[in-house]
N, C-alpha and C positions, 0 to 999 in steps of 0.2 A: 444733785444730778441723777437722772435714773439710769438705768442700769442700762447703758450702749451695746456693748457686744459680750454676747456669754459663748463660753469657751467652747462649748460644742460648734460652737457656728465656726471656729477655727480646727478644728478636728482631734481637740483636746480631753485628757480627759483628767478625772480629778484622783486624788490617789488611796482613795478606798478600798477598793476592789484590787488593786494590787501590791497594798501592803498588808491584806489577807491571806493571798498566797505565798510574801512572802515571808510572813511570820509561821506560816505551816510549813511550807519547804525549806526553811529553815539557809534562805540567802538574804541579801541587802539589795535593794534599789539605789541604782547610783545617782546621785544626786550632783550635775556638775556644773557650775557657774560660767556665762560664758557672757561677755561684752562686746562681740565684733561677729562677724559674718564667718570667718574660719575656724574661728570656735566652736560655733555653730554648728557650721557642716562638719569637724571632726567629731562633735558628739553625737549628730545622726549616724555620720555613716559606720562610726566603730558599733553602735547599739544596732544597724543593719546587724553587720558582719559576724555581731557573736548576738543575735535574735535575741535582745534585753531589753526590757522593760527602761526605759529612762524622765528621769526630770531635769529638764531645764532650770535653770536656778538662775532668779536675776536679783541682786542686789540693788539696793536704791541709790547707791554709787552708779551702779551699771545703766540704771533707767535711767539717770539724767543726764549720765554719758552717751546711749543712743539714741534717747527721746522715744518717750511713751508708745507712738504710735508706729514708730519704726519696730520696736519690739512686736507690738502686735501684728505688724506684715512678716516680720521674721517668723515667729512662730507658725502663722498660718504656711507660709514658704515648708518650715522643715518637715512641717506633716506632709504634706505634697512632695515633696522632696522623697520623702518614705516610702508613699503610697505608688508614687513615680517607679519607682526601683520595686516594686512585690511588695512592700513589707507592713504587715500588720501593725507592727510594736505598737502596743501605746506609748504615748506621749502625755505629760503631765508639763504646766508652765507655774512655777511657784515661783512668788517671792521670797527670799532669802534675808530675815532678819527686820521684817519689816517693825519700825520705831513708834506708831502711831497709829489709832483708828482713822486716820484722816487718808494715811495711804495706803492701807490694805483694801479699804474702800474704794479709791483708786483703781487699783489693780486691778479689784472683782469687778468694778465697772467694767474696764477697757481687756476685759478677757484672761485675767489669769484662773488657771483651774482648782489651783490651791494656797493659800498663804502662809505666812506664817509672823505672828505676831510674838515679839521679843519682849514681856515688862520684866526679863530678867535682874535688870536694875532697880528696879521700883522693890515698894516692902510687898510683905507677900500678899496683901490684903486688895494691893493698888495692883499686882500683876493680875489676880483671880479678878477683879473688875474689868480692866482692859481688853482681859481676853476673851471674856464672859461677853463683850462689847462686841468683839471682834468675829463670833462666832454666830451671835446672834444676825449680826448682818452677813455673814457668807452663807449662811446654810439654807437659808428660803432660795437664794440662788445655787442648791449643791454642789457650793465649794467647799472644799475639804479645809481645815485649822489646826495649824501646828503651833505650840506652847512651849514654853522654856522653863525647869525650872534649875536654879542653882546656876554660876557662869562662867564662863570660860574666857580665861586670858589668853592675851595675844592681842596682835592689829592687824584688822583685813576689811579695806574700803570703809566705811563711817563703825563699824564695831571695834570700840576700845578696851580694855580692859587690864589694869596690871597685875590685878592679882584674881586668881581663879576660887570659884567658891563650891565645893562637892554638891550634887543636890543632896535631899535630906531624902532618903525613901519613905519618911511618915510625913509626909507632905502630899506625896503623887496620888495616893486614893482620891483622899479631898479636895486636890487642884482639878483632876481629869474630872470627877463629878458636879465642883463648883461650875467648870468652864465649858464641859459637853468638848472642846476639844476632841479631835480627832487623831491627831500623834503628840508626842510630848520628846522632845530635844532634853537631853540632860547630862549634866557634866560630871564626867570620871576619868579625868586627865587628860582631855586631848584639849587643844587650844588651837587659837586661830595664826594667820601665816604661815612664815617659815620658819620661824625662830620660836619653835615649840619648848624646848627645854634649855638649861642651861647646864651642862654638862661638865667637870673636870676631865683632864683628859685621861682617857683609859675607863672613866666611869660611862655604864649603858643607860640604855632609856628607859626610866621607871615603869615597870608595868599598869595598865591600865587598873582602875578599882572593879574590877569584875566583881567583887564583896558587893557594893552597890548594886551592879547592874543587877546581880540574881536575888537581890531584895527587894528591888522595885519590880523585877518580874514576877514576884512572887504577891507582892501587892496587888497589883493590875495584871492579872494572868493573859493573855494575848493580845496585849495593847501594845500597839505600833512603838519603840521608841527609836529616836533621831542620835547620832553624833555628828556632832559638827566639827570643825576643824583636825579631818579627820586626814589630811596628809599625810603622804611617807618621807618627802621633800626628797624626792631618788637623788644621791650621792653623785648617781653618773651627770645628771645636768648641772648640780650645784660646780663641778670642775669644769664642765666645759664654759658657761659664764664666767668664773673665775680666769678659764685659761686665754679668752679671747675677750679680754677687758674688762671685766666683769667684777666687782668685790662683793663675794655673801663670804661670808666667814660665821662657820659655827651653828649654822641651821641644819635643823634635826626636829625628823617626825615621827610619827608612830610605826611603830613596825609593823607591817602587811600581815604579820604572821597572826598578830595580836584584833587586826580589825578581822578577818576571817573569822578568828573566833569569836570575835563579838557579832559578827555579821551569821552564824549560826544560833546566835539568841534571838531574843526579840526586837534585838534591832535588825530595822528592818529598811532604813534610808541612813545612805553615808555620805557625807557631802566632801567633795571634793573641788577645793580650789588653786591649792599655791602650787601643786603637783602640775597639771595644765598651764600655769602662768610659767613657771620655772622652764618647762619642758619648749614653748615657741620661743621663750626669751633667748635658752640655749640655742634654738637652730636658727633663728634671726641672726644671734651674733656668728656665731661657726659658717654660716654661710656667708656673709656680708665678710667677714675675716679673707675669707677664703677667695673671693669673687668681688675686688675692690674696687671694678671697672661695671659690676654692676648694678644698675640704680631703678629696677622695673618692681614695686611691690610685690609682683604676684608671684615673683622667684623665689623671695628672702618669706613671704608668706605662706607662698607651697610647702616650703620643705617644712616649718614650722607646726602646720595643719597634718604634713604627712606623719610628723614624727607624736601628733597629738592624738591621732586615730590606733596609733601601735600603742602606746599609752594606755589610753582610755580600755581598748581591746583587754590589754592584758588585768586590768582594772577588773573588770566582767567576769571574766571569764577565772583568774584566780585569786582574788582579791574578796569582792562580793559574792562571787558564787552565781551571778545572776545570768549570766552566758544561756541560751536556751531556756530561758523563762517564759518569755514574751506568748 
């Protein structure tokens, strides 16, 4: 299929140019997953409110949850949405974790502005191929390519994994050169969902491998790198789900303190998902608890979206560092 609609035509852009600045201003581009319409619109308008740079992140869970081309009217909507209200911010639309050249291809067709291709599972020979594949076909269209190496456990939407594998820092020269890649995702303890660690109790959250990180930055001197599964899983939502029906027992994320500081290295995109899913799931239930006579979506959804824009806000603003980027 040839190439349908490229992302400029949606008022997107790709994330070159501002994982430039933010590897010299030394903040993180928030990177935030979103599958429905109030998602959406709380990650526009908290990137309004604190003038930050953002990406959309959709997982291939997420595309086939809203259907390809509903995504791409939503995106063109939330630039418009921006542009409606003053605001400059760019806006970047990436896939999250994509599995296959078959569907980053996809993507780049139907208007994503950046991707990201995952052979984190494959040997390393099959990863530097696929991505090398992957890159080859986004960049004639400058789309931006994002690379994984080493992986992180957890479960979140079709990415599985039980056990976590450190990346190797004498790897990253030769993969970023093999593959021309454009950012590179790598793993130093953070994992995906909510159930990041497993804890005894009274024992804390092992420190991130920062040893890694300022060895592969020291390898690839201002090369973009990604953390993924980079939740805090906030305490305050995991009780409210719990208090108003709810069973998470024992989820635990990175501590805010610790992505800050990694978000002043060269990582430069944090993604953020179970933190947003935690946070409407909490004001769905706490409202619907609360208000049992009422049955209107837009009620138990308002409050959910409101309480995901103060989130996301505080996200920006003290978290990535990104608040007044834009």
């Amino acid at each position: 299929m040839a190439q349908t609609t490229h992302y400029t035509e949606l008022g997107l852009v790709n994330t070159r140019e501002i994982f430039q600045k933010a590897v010299r201003g030394g903040y993180a581009i928030p990177a935030y997953n979103f599958n429905n319409m109030e998602q959406l619109q709380a990650i526009i308008l908290a990137s309004i409110e604190t003038n930050s740079p953002v990406i959309l992140q959709v997982s291939n869970g997420a595309r086939k949850y809203a259907n390809s081309a509903m995504l791409r009217g939503m995106a063109k909507g939330a630039v418009e949405m921006a542009r409606e209200m003053d605001s400059q911010i760019p806006i970047c639309l990436h896939l999250d974790h994509g599995d296959s050249f078959e569907l980053c291809k996809s993507c780049i067709d139907s208007g994503f502005s950046s991707v990201m291709i995952d052979g984190s599972h494959l040997s390393y020979e099959e990863n530097v191929a696929l991505t090398r594949k992957v890159v080859e076909y986004a960049h004639p269209f400058d789309v931006t390519v994002e690379g994984e190496l080493g992986v992180l456990a957890g479960i979140e939407d079709d990415v599985v994994a039980e056990h976590s594998t450190y990346t190797q820092p004498d790897e990253v020269e030769d993969f970023v050169t093999k593959t021309g890649v454009d950012s590179l995702a790598i793993s130093i303890g953070t994992s995906h969902g909510a159930y990041k660690f497993k804890l005894a109790e009274g024992e804390e959250v092992p420190p991130l491998r920062f040893d890694i990180l300022t060895e592969v930055e020291q390898r690839i001197p201002g090369f973009p790198i990604v953390l993924h599964g980079a939740s805090s899983v906030v305490q305050e939502y995991v009780q409210l789900i719990n208090k108003y029906g709810g069973h998470i027992e024992g989820a635990v994320g990175v501590p805010e303190t610790q992505l800050r500081q990694a978000a002043k290295s060269a990582v430069c995109k944090i993604n953020i998902d179970s933190d947003g899913r935690l946070a409407m799931t909490a004001k769905v239930r706490e409202f619907l608890a609360n208000n049992p006579n009422e049955f209107d979506p837009r009620k138990f959804l308002g409050a959910a979206r409101t309480e995901l824009v103060e989130l996301m806000k505080h996200k920006n603003e003290t978290v990535l560092g990104s608040a007044g980027k834009a």
